[in-house]
C-alpha positions as CSV (number, residue, x, y, z in Angstrom):
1,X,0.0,0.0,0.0
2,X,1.3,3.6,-0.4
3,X,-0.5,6.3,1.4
4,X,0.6,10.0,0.9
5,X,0.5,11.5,4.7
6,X,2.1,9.7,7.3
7,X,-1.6,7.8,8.5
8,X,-3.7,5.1,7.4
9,X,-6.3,6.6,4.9
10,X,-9.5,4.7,3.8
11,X,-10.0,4.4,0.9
12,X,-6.0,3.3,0.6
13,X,-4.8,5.6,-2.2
14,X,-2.7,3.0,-4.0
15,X,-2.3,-0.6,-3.8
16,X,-1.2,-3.6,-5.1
17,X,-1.7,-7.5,-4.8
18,X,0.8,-9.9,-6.0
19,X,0.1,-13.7,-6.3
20,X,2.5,-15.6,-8.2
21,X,5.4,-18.1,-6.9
22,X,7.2,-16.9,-3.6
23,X,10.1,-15.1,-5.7
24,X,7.9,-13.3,-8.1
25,X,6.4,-12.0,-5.0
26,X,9.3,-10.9,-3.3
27,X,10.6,-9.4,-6.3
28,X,7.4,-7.1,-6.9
29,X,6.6,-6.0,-4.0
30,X,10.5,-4.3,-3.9
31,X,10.1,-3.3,-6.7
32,X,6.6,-1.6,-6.1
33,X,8.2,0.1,-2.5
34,X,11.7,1.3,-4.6
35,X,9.4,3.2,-6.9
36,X,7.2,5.0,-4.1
37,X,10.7,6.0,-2.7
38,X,12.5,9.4,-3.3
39,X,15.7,8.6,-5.2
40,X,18.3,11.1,-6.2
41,X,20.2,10.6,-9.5
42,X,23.8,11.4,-10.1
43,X,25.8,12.9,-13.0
44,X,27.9,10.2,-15.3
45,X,31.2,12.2,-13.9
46,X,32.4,8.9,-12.9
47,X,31.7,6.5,-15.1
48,X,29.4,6.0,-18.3
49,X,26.3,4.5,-15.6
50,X,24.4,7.2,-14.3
51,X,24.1,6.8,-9.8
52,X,20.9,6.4,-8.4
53,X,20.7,6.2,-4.5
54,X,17.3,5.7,-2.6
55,X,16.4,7.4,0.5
56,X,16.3,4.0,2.3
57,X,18.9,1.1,0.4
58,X,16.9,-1.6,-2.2
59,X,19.0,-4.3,0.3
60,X,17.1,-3.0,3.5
61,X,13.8,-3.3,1.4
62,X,14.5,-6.5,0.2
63,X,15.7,-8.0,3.7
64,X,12.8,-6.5,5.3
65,X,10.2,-8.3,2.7
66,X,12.2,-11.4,2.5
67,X,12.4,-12.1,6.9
68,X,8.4,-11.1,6.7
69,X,7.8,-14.0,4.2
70,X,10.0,-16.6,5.5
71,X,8.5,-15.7,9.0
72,X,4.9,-15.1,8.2
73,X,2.8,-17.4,10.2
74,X,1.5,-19.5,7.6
75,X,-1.3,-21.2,9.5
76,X,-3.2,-17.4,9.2
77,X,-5.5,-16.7,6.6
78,X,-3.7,-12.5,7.1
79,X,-0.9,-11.9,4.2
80,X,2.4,-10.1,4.4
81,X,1.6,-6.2,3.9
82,X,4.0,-3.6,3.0
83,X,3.1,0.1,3.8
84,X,4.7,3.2,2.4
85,X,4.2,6.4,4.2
86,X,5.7,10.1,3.5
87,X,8.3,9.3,6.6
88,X,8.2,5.3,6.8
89,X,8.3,1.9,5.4
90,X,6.2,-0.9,7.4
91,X,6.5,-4.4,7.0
92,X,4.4,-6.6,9.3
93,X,3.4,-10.1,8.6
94,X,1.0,-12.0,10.4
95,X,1.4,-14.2,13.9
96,X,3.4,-14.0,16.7
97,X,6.8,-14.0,17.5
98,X,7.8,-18.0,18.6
99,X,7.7,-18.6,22.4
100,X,11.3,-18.8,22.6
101,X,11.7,-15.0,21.6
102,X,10.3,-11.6,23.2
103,X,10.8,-8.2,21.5
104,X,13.0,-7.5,23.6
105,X,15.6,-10.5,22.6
106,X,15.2,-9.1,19.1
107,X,17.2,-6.1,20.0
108,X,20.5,-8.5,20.7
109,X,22.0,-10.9,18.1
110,X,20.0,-13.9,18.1
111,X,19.4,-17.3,15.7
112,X,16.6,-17.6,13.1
113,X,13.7,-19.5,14.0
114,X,11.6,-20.3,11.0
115,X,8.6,-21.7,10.9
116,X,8.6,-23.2,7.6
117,X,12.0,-24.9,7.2
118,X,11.6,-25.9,3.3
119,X,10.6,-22.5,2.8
120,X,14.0,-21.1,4.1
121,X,15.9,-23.7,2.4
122,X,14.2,-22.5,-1.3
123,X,14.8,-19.1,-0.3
124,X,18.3,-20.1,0.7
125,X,19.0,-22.1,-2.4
126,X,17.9,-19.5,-4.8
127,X,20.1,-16.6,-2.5
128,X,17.3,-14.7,-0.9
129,X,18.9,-15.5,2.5
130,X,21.7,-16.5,4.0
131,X,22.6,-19.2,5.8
132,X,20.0,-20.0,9.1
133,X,23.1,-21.3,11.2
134,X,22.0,-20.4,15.1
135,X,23.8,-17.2,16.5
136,X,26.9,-18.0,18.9
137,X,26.1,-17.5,22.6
C-alpha cells in the first residue's frame, strides 16, 4: 500500500496484490516500495552509468520483505503487507513472534527460527537468505 501522509487513509490511495510463486512476490513487492521512494540521480562524472541512490537502500527493502515472508505465520489466513508512508516503510506479517523470543531478545543478536523450514531452504538455495546457522552464545 502507499499512502501520501504519514496515516492510514480509507480508501487506501494506491495498492497492489501480488500472487504468483514466492520469488515473483518478493521481487514485486520491492520493486513496487523502490518506486514509491525518493531517489536522487547522479551525474555520469564517474563512469558512463548514471548513480541512483534511494532514501532507504533496495538491500534493506529486500531484507525487510524477504524475513516477513519466511516468518509469516503460515497457519493465518492475514498476508504479508507492506506500507509506504511520507516518513516510513512498514512491513508486518501475520502471527506471533515464537515462544522462545520476546521483542526484547530481538534487539540483541540472536538465531533464526523459522517456521517453515523448506521454505527457508528454497529461499536459501535460490540466495534470498543466507545461511539460518544459530547465533553463537
Amino acid at each position: 500500500m502507499h499512502f501520501h501522509g504519514m496515516e492510514i487513509q480509507r480508501p487506501v490511495p494506491f495498492y497492489r496484490i501480488f500472487n504468483g510463486d514466492v520469488f515473483g512476490q518478493v521481487d514485486n513487492a520491492v520493486d513496487f516500495v523502490m518506486s514509491k521512494l525518493n531517489r536522487s540521480v547522479g551525474t555520469r562524472a564517474e563512469s558512463a552509468q548514471v548513480p541512483v541512490s534511494y532514501e532507504i537502500p533496495p538491500e534493506v527493502i529486500r531484507e525487510a520483505i524477504v524475513n516477513a515472508i519466511a516468518h509469516r505465520d503460515y497457519t493465518s489466513a492475514g498476508a504479508v503487507q507492506v506500507s509506504v508512508f511520507a516518513d516510513r516503510v512498514e512491513v508486518w506479517n501475520p502471527g506471533a513472534l515464537p515462544a522462545s523470543l520476546t521483542i526484547e531478545s530481538l534487539r540483541h543478536p540472536h538465531g533464526s527460527i523459522p517456521r517453515n523450514h523448506r521454505l527457508c531452504e528454497a529461499l536459501f538455495l535460490a540466495k534470498y537468505i543466507e545461511n539460518m546457522a544459530p547465533v553463537p552464545s
